[in-house]
N, C-alpha and C positions, 0 to 999 in steps of 0.2 A: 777263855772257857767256851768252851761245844755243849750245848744242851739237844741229845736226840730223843727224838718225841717217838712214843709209838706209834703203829698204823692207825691203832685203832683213837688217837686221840683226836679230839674233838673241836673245832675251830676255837671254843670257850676256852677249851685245856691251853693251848697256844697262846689264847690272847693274856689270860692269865699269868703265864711265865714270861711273857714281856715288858707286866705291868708290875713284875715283883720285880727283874731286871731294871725297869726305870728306876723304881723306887729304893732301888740299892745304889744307886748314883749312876748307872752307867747305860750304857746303849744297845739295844738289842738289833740282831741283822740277822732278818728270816735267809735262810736258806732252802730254797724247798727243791727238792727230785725226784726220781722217778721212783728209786728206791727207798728213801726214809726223807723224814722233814727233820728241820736241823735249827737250830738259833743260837747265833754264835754271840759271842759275849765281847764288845769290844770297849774302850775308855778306861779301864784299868790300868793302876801303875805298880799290880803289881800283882802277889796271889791274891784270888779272890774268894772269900768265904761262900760258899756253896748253902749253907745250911738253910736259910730265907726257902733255898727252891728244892729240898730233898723231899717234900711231901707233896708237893703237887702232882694230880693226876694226869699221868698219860706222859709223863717222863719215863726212858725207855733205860738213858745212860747220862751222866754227864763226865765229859771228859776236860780236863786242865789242861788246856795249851801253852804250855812255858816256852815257844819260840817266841822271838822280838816282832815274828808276820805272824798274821793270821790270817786276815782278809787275802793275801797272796794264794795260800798255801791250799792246797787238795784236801786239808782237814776240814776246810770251809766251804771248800769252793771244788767239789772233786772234777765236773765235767770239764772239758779245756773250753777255756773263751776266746771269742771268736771276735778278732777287733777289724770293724767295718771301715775303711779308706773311704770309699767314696763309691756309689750304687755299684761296680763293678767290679771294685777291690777290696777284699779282704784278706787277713792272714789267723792260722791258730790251729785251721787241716793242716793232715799231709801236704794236702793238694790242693788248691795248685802251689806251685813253690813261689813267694813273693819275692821278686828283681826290684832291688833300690837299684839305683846309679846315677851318678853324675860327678862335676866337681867338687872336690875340696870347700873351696871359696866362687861365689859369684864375682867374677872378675868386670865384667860389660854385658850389658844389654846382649852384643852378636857372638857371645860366649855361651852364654848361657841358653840363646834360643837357638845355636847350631845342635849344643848338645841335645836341646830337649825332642827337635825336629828331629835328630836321629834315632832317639831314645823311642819315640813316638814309630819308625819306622819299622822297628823291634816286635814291639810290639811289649816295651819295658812299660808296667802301670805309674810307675814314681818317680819323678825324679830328686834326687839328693843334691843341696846347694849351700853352703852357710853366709850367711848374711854377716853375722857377727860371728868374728873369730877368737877365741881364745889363743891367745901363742903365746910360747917361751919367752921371748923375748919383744921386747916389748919395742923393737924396732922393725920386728918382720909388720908384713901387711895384715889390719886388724880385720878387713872386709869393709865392704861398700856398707852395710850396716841397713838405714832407712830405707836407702838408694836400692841396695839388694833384695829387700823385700818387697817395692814395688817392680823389680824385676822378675820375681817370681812371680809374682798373681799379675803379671801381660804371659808368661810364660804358660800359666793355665788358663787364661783366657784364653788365649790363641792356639792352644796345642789342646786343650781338655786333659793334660795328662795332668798328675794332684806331684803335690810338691810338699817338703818335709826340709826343717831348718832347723839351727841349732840356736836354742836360745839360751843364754849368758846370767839374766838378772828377772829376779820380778815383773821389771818393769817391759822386761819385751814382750810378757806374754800376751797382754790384751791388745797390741803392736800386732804382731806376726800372728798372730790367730784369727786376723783378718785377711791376710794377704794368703798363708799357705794349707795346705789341708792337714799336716803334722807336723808337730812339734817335735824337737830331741833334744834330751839334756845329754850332753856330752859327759866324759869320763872324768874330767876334772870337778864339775859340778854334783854328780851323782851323790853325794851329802851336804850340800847346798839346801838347808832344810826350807827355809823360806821360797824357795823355788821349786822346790818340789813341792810343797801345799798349794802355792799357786798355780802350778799346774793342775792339781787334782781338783783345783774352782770352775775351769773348763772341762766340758768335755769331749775337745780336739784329741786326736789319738796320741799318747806321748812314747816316743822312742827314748830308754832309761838303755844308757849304756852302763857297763862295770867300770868301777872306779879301778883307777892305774895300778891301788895295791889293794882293793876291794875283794875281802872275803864273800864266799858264795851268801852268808847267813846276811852281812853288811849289806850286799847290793839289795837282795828280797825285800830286807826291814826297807829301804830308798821309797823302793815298789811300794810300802805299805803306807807311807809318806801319802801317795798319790790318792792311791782307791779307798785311804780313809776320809778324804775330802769329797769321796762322790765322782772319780771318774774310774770307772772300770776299765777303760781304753787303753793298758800299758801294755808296749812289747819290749822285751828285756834283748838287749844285744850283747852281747859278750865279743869282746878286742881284744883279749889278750891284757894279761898284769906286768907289772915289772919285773923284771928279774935280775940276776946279779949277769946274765948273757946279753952279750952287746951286739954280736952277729944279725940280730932279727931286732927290730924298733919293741915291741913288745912279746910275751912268750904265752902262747895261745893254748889252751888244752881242751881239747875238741870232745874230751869226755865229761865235759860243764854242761853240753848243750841236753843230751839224756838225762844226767843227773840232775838239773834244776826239773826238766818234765817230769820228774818222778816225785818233783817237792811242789811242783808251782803249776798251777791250770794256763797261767799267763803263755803268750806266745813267744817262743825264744829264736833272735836270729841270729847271724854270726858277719861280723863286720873281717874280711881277711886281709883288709890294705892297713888298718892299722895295728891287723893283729900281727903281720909279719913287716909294717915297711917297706917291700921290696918286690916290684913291679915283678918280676919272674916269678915269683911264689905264691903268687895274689891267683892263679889258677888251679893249681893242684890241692890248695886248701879252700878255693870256691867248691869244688866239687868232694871234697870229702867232709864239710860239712852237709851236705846233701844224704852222704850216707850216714852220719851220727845221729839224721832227723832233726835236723833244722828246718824251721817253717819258712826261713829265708834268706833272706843275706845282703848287705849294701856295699856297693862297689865302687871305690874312685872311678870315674876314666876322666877326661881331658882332651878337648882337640889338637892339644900342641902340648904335653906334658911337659916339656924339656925346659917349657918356656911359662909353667906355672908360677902361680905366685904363692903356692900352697902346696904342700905334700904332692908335687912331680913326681920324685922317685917312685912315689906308690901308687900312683895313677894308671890305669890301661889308655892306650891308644885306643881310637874307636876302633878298629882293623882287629886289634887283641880282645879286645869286646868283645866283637861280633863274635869271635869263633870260639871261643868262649861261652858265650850264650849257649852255640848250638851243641856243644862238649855237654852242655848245662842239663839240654833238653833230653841226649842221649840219658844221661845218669838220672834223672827223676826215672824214665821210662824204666830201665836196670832196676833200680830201688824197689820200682812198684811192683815188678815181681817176685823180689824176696817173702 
């Protein structure tokens, strides 16, 4: 439920409707703007009788929110937020367009700090590494793990560039929330409930990817998982779901990334190595998510893909990278004149 207050109501009228809100069992979350002040109604399981607050002064409308988000969603939350990386990087504008990359998996200490030395020459803010891997099978490489995440945090010591990992369990997040500047729950986890409230106990910035057959409404509610525990910091990545086509690893539709902006204030990027699989295709779907209006996008690359221990095929070479980046640079500039 939305309660909007009128202009003219009164800091009393306000506190009043939050203390008739507790007193109904539930939790009240100011929203305040430039246009109207707002107090949205959250800890319900279900409809909520309204009648306790139909007479109070300085109520303007109240509206029923029957989605399974709220906290996510532009009824609550209309201005877009802006989630801070680290003094110099943030994402949630247009502008600047935020560049993840790196490998799949942390393979070695001289893997991982070739790439970032390069990453850093770029002038790329993040680099992407997983410590802990989820895999198919349970005989591929699971990642360096511990070992990987102290790999990262020498990685940003020595490089200043912030780092971002995927965490698996509960248990890694007060682990790796020491070592790297973000968090990401991967696509397999993305209803991982217990994992997603303990991410939202931090307030490290958390990368919420789409689940493998995750509806738009499924992923959002994830989202709402988080920013109901107290962290606002979520950026939604969208890879691509299952489909019944085998040609491309997963099957991407680049009109998710507007359409969630038009339901969700959160920042939306667009991951292209897993959304198509296939090192040639990981370029022309970089760049046209740039024109859907993506705040950004994370990129495998690899200094010897052929020779990964992780999703090779979908890897860029650093050479494919680079020129790529500057394809990258062209089309923000394109964009910005539309």
């Amino acid at each position: 439920m939305l309660i909007v207050m009128h202009h003219q109501a009164s800091s009393r009228d306000i506190e009043k409707v939050k203390k008739t809100i507790i007193a109904m069992g539930l939790r009240p979350v100011a929203i305040p703007g430039a246009e109207r002040t707002a107090i949205g109604v959250v800890g319900n399981q279900g409809w909520v009788d309204d009648m306790p607050l139909r007479d109070i002064h300085g109520i303007k409308e109240i509206i029923h929110v029957t989605k399974p988000y709220k906290l996510v969603s532009r009824d609550f939350h209309f201005p877009n937020t802006i989630v801070r990386i680290d003094k110099n990087t943030n994402v949630g504008e247009r502008r600047p367009f935020l560049i993840i990359a790196g490998p799949c998996a942390i393979e070695s200490r001289e893997q991982a700090m070739k790439t970032a030395l390069f990453l850093k020459k770029l002038g790329i803010p993040v680099m992407r590494g997983g410590a802990f891997k989820p895999r198919t099978s349970p005989h591929s490489f699971q990642g360096l793990r511990e070992e990987g995440l102290d790999i990262l945090s020498e990685v940003r010591e020595r490089t200043g560039i912030s780092t971002v990992t995927e965490v698996m369990s509960p248990e890694h997040i007060s682990i790796a929330a020491e070592k790297v500047d973000m968090l990401q729950i991967g696509a397999r986890n993305m209803q991982n409930f217990d994992l997603l409230k303990e991410a939202g106990r931090t307030k490290k910035p958390v990368i919420l990817k789409r689940g493998l057959s995750a509806t738009i409404e499924e992923w959002l509610a994830s989202a709402e998982y988080i920013l109901l525990e107290g962290n606002p910091n979520v950026i939604l990545c969208e890879r691509g779901i299952r489909t019944f086509e085998t040609l491309t690893r997963n099957t991407a539709d680049l009109s998710v990334i507007p359409l969630v902006k038009s339901i969700s204030h959160l920042p939306v990027i667009f991951d292209p190595s897993h959304a198509t699989g296939k090192r040639t295709l990981v370029p022309v779907m970089s760049l046209a998510s740039i024109v859907a209006g993506a705040h950004g996008i994370m990129i495998e690359i690899h200094p010897d893909p052929d020779h990964a221990l992780s999703d090779g095929p979908q890897s860029l070479h650093f050479n494919e990278f680079a020129k790529l980046r500057k394809h990258m640079k062209d089309m923000e500039i394109f964009v910005k004149k539309l």
